[in-house]
C-alpha positions, 0 to 999 in steps of 0.5 A: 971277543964275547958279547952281553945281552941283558933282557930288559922285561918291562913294556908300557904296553904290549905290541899286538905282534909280540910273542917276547917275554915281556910284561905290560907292568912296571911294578917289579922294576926295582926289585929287578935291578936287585936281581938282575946285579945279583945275577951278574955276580953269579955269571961272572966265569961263565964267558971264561974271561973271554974280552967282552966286545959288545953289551946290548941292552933288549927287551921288552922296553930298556928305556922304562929305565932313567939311563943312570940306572942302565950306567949302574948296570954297565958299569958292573959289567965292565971291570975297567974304569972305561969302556974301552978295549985293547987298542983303545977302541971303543965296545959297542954299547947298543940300548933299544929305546921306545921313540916316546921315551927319547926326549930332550932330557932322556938324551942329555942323560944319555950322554953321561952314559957309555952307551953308544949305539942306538935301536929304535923300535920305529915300525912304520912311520904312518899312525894308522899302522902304529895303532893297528900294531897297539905301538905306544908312540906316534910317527912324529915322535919316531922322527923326533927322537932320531933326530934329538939322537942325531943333534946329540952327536949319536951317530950310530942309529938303527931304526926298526921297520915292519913290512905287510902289516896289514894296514900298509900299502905299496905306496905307504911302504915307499915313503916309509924307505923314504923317509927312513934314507931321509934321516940318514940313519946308518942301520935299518933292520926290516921284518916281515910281520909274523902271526905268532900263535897267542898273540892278540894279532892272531886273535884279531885276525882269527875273529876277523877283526883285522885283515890276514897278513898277506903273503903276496903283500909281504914278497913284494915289499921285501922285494921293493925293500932290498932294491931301495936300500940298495940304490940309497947305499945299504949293504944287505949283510943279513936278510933282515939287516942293511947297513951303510958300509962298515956300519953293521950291527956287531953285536948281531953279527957275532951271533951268526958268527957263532961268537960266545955270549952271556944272557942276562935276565928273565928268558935270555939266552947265553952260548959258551961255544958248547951249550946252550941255556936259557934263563926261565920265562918268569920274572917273580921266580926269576928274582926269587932264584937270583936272590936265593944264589940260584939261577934258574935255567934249562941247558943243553949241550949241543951235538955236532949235527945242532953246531952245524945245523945251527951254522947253516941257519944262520951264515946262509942269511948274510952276505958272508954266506955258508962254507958247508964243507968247511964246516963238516970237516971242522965238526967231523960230520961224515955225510958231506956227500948226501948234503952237496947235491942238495945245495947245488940243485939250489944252484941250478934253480937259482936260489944259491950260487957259490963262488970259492966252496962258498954258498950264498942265497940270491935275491930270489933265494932269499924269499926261501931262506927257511926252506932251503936251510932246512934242506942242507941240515942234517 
């Protein structure tokens, strides 16, 4: 099953964090969708007729759209008369919403849609930490529209939350867990604030205008992070991502799964299980490419090293963990023995244990995921 992420690039306002392609100006919305259902057309072969599992609407901001436009979407890119599947189960169908667009007529709309997940990009539920982020909604309003989503009958709700932002404290961190587990929503996904070179975030805090992020702050919310949500039911699937059991996000999953998938839009990328592209970062000449027939991309198609490289980034963050052995030999990667004492010296410091060829990060491991991926690449 292949999955369908459609980049949505339009944003009210740019977040002082956000290095995504996104711009702060609507103007170019409806010539777009033009574009973006040309598009469509132009891709139609390249999952290969795989079954399309998952759609999920990112960005950038989908909820600048009415939801009428985003069903006109949808339903071009699912051929049968409903979303259905084999088996009559349902497809997760994700929308990332903006709290201050989820209002009561956003939602009734909504529900004469196929959409049936649910991001909302919360952050923090403390204004002082929205208004140092430039959030464009306030922390009334992120509760409101989770529970205008919840009086709906939407249950399968995530919320996103930014931990060491620079304005928090541990205390504000707790009542933001707090109030998270108080909702009962069945997904968070947490990050660490990240200074990403260009962005106004790194601008401030190199002007002195805001204070650096701090590294000690950020342990220690991750670590008051993984213990909270464990006490209040949540698995911790993926470093960043905890869900209440059997309430994972598929989509996402199936990226770290290595799953095939399309992408849509200016800046999306798309996998057919051998390479990869990756759609220009422009939206005029984006639209102008699409209406020419021509989409604009850049390839590259993946050696075995990248296939197993890129397996071992991503499978050794979840608790499914990463099967190396397995994956040389499927790949037919010959230095197996130079890659094995690696990961079992991590054994000994404590950072992986491995159970069954299988090797998973501990708690402790987890605060050095990067480093101990790029120790086991090849």
């Amino acid at each position: 099953m292949a999955g369908i992420y459609i980049h949505i690039p339009f944003c009210r306002r740019k977040c002082h964090y956000c290095n995504f392609f996104s711009l702060a100006s609507e103007k170019l919305k409806v010539p777009f969708i033009a574009a973006l259902k040309k598009e469509i057309e132009l891709t139609r072969a390249y999952l290969g007729g795989e079954p399309v599992n998952t759609i999920y609407f990112g960005g950038g901001t989908p909820s600048v759209y009415e939801p009428a436009v985003l069903q006109e979407i949808l339903e071009l890119l699912i051929s049968s008369p409903s979303p259905v599947k084999e088996g009559n189960e349902q497809r997760e169908i994700t929308l990332e919403l903006n709290p201050e667009d989820v209002t009561e007529s956003y939602v009734d709309a909504l529900k004469k849609t196929w959409f049936n997940r649910f991001s909302l990009g919360i952050q923090s539920f403390f204004d002082e930490d929205l208004v140092s982020l430039n959030r464009s909604h306030s922390a009334e309003q992120a509760k409101k529209a989770v529970a205008l989503l919840l009086q709906a009958g939407y249950d399968n709700i995530s919320i996103d939350l930014i931990y060491g932002i620079p304005t928090s404290t541990p205390e504000r961190w707790m009542k933001n867990l707090e109030t998270a587990f108080s909702l009962g929503v069945p997904h968070i996904s947490a990050y660490a604030l990240t200074v990403e070179a260009k962005t106004p975030l790194a601008w401030m805090i190199g002007k002195q205008k805001m204070p650096p992020v701090s590294d000690e702050m950020q342990v220690d919310q991750f670590k008051t992070l993984m213990i909270e949500t464990l006490q209040n039911g949540y698995l911790q699937y993926e470093i960043s991502n905890f869900c209440k059991p059997g309430r994972h996000a598929v989509h996402n999953t199936s990226y770290w799964n290595g799953i095939p998938y399309l992408g849509l839009g200016p800046s999306a990328h798309s996998y057919d299980g051998t390479s990869r592209r990756w759609n220009i970062s422009n939206l005029s000449k984006y639209i102008e490419g699409v209406e020419n027939g021509e989409r604009l991309f850049e390839e590259e198609t993946l050696t075995a090293e990248q296939k197993y490289n890129e397996y071992v980034m991503t499978s050794l963050r979840t608790m499914w963990g990463c099967e190396l052995e397995r994956k040389i030999y499927e790949l037919r990667i010959t230095n197996y023995e130079l890659i094995k004492p690696r990961a079992d010296a991590f054994v000994l410091e404590g950072l992986l244990r491995k159970h069954d060829g299988v090797y998973f990060l501990t708690d402790e491991g987890k605060l050095f995921a990067d480093r101990i991926a790029s120790e086991l690449f090849i």
